[in-house]
C-alpha positions in Angstrom: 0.0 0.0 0.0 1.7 3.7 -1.4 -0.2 5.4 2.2 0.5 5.1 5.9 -2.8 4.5 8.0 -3.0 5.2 12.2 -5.8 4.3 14.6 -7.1 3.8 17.8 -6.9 0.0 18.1 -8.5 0.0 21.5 -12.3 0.6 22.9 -13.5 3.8 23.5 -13.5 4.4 26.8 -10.9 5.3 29.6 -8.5 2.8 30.7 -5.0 2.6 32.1 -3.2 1.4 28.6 -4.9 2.2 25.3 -3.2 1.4 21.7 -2.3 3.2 18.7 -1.6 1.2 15.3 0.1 2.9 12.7 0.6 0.7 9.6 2.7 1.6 6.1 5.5 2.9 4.7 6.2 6.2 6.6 5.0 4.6 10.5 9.1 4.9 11.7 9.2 8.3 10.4 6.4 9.2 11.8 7.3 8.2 15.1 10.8 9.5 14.6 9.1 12.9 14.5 7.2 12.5 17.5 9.7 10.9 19.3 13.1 12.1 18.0 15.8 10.3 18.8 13.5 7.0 18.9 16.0 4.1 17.2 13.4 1.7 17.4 14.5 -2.2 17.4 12.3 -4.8 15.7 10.6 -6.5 18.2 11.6 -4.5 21.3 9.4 -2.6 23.5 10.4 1.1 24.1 10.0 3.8 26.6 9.7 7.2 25.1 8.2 10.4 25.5 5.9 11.3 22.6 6.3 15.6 21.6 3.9 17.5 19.7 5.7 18.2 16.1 4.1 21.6 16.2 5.0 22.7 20.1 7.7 20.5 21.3 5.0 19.8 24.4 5.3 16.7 25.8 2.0 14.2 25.4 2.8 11.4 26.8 5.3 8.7 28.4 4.7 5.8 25.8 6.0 2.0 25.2 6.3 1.7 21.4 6.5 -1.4 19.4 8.2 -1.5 16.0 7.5 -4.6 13.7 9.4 -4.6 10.9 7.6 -5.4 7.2 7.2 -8.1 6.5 7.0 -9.5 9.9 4.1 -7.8 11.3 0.4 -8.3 11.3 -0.4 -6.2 7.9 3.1 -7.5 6.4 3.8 -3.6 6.5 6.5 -1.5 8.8 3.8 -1.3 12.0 4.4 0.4 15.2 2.2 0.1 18.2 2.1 3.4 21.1 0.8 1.9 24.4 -0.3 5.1 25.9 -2.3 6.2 28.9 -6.2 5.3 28.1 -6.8 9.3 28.3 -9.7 9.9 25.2 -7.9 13.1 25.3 -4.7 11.8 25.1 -5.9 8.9 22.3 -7.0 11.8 20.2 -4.0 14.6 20.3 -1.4 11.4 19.2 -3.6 10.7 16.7 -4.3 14.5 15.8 -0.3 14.4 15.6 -0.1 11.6 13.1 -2.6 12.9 11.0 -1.3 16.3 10.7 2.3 14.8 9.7 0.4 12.9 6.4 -1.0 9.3 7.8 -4.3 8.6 7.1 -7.1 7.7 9.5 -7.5 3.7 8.8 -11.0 2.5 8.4 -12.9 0.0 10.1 -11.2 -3.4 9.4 -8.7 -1.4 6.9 -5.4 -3.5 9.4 -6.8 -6.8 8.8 -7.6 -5.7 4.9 -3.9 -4.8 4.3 -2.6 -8.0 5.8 -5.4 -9.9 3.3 -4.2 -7.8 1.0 -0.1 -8.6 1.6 -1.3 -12.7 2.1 -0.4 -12.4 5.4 -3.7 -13.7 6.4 -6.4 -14.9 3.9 -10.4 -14.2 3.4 -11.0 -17.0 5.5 -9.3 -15.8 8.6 -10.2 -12.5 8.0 -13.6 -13.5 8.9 -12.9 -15.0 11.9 -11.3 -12.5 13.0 -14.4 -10.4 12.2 -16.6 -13.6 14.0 -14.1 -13.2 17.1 -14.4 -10.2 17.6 -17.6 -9.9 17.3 -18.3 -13.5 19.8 -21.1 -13.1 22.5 -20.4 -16.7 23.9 -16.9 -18.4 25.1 -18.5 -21.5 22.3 -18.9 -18.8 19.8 -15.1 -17.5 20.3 -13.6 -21.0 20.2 -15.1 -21.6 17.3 -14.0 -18.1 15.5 -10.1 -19.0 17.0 -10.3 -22.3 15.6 -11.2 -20.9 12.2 -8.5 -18.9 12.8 -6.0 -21.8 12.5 -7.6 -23.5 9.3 
């Protein structure tokens, strides 16, 4: 995919830990402009403080996750921020992303991209959908068994 897509991967809501996903080809650049200085391992959890581009102000204290394409869930360069649950926080990181050229992903638009890069196929796209979505601890067996094939 040519764009780089962010979103609020968590319920609405407040909570102590929330998640951003930012998926595509400009996610470490991205984050190197919030976070500067960032060198971001593959795999590795990192503390860092997360600035406004725009102010220099500080948003948060953040653990960010790098996966590096193709070994991620879309099969793209994806980095998570684990931030305070704040809905004002949640939306000023976002604001941030936006306003430096990602795009706010659509419902389902991770799990499309990693369809879409054969990282998953239509099958277990759907479950995921069905898991999600499970009322009953039978109903989300069955989605995660689908899951697996």
């Amino acid at each position: 995919m040519a764009d780089t897509i962010a979103a609020i991967a968590t319920a609405q809501g407040r909570s102590g830990i929330a998640v951003i996903r930012i998926s595509g080809p400009n996610a470490t650049e991205y984050i190197e402009k919030l976070a500067p200085g960032s060198n971001l391992k593959p795999r590795n959890a990192t503390l860092r403080t997360l600035l406004d581009p725009q102010t220099s102000e500080a948003i948060d204290n953040v653990i960010l996750t790098y996966f590096k394409a193709p070994h991620s869930y879309t099969g793209e360069d994806v980095i998570e921020i684990s931030t305070h649950g704040s809905p004002v926080i949640l939306r000023q990181i976002l604001d941030c992303l936006l306003a430096l050229g990602a795009r706010a992903a659509g419902p389902g638009e991770f799990t499309l991209r990693a369809v879409a890069t054969g990282k998953i196929d239509l099958t277990q796209a759907e479950a995921i959908r069905d898991l999600i979505n499970a009322q009953t601890k039978a109903s989300a067996r069955l989605a995660l068994r689908q899951m697996k094939g």
